[in-house]
Each structure stands twice: as C-alpha cells, then as structure tokens.
N, C-alpha and C positions, 0 to 999 in steps of 0.2 A: 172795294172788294172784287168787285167786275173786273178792274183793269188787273188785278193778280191772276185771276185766271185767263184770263187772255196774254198775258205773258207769259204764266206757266203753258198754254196751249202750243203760242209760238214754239218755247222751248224745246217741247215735246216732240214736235212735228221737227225741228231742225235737228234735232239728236235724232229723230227715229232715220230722216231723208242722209244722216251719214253712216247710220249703222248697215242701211240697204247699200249703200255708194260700196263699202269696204266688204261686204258679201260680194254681192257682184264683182269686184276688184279680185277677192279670192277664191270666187269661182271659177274666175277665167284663166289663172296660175296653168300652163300647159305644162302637162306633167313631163320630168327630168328621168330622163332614165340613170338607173341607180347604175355604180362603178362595178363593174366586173369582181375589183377585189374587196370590196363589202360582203362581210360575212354575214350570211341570212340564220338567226338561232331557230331552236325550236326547243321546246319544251324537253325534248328530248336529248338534245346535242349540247343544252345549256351550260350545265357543269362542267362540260369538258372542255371547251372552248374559253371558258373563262380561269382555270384552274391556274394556268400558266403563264407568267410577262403579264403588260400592262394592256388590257382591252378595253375601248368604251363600245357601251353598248346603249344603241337607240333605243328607245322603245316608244313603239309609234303606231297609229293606227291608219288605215287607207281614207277613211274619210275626213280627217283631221287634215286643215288647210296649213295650221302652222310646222307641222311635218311635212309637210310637201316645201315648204320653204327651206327644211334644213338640206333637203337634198343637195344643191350644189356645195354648202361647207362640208359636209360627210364627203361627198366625192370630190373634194380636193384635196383633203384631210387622206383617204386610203390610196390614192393617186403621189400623194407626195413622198420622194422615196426619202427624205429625212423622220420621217413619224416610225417612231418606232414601235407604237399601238398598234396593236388590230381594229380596225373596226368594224363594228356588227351592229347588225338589227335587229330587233325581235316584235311581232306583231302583236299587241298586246289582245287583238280581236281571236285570234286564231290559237293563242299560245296564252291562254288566260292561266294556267298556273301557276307560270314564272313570274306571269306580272302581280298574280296577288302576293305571292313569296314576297316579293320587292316593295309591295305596299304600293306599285303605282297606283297613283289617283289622280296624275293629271298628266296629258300629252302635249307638246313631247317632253318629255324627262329623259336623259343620260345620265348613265353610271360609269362611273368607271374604276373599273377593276383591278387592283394586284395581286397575281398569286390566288385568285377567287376571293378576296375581298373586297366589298366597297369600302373606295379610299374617297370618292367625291362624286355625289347625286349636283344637277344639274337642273333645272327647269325651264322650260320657257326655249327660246330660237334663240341662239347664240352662231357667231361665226367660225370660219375655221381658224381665226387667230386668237379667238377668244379659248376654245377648244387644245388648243398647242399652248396656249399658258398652262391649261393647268394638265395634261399629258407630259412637261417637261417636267413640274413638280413630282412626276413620277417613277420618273427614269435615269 
C-alpha cells in the first residue's frame, strides 16, 4: 500500500515539474508583431466585415499563450498574396458580444466565414497550411 503511494507521489511531482517546464516555455514566447494587413474586428465593425467573400476570423485573447503561437500562421496566411480570405481578429476580452453571439468557449477558435456565414469553426493552434486547406474548400 505504501509503495502505491510513493509511486503515485513520484508521479505527481514528475507531471506537476513538466507542467511548470511548459508554462515557463510559454511564458518566454516573445511576442510577434501582428501583419499590417490583419483585420482587427470589433463588436462594432463585426458584421460588416464579414458580410462579404471568405473571412476567417481569430478570436483570441492577450493573455492566452496558445494565441500568441498562431501569430506567425495568421501573418503568413494575410501576407500571402495567393489567400484570397481576409483575415481578422477579434478580442474576445474587449469585444465580449461577438464572442458570446458565436458561443466562443474556448481559445483560440477560428471561424470562417462566407457571405457572413459560418462555413467551418476551428479550435486549437493550427498552421497556415492547415488554414489554406480549408480556406481553399471555400473559394
């Protein structure tokens, strides 16, 4: 009985020393400055920026470390002059209407858009080639 819990202890302590290793790893993430031609939404600009053509849209919060990781596939993804999406961003801290409209509950999520409908939600970090798959199923 003793020796179960001292392996479970072990355990513990080895899951707990890599869950600190991988905070620290995503603390240190130095922030990406976002692309020029990323559209920043607001609660206000929302609908109209989506209304029209194929748009995805981030939606992401400043303190959320695995947003900070999409940053470089968004800025190659609105960098690339073949994408024929816009892409946008929307703060779900700052702009909490749109994100409950949408049912976010978890970041980052991407939607994206035709014509102002969602055609395909997204969850999780994905690349910018993961991203141009399914933007080409749209176009």
């Amino acid at each position: 009985m003793e020796a179960t819990f001292i392996i479970l202890g072990v355990l513990a302590v080895g899951m707990g020393f890599l869950v600190f290793r991988s905070y620290l790893k995503m603390k240190n993430i130095k922030s990406i400055p976002e692309s020029g031609k990323i559209k920043i939404l607001t609660d206000q600009n929302f609908k109209n920026q989506i209304k029209t053509g194929v748009v995805l849209v981030d939606f992401w919060a400043a303190w959320c470390m695995p947003c900070r990781l999409m940053v470089p596939a968004l800025n190659e993804l609105a960098e690339d002059p073949d994408n024929k999406a816009l892409i946008a961003k929307l703060n779900v801290d700052e702009q909490r209407s749109t994100a409950s409209t949408f049912g976010i509950r978890s970041i980052p999520t991407s939607i994206l858009f035709k014509n102002g409908k969602e055609v395909e939600r997204i969850v999780g970090v994905k690349s910018a080639d993961q991203f141009r798959r399914v933007i080409t199923k749209y176009n």
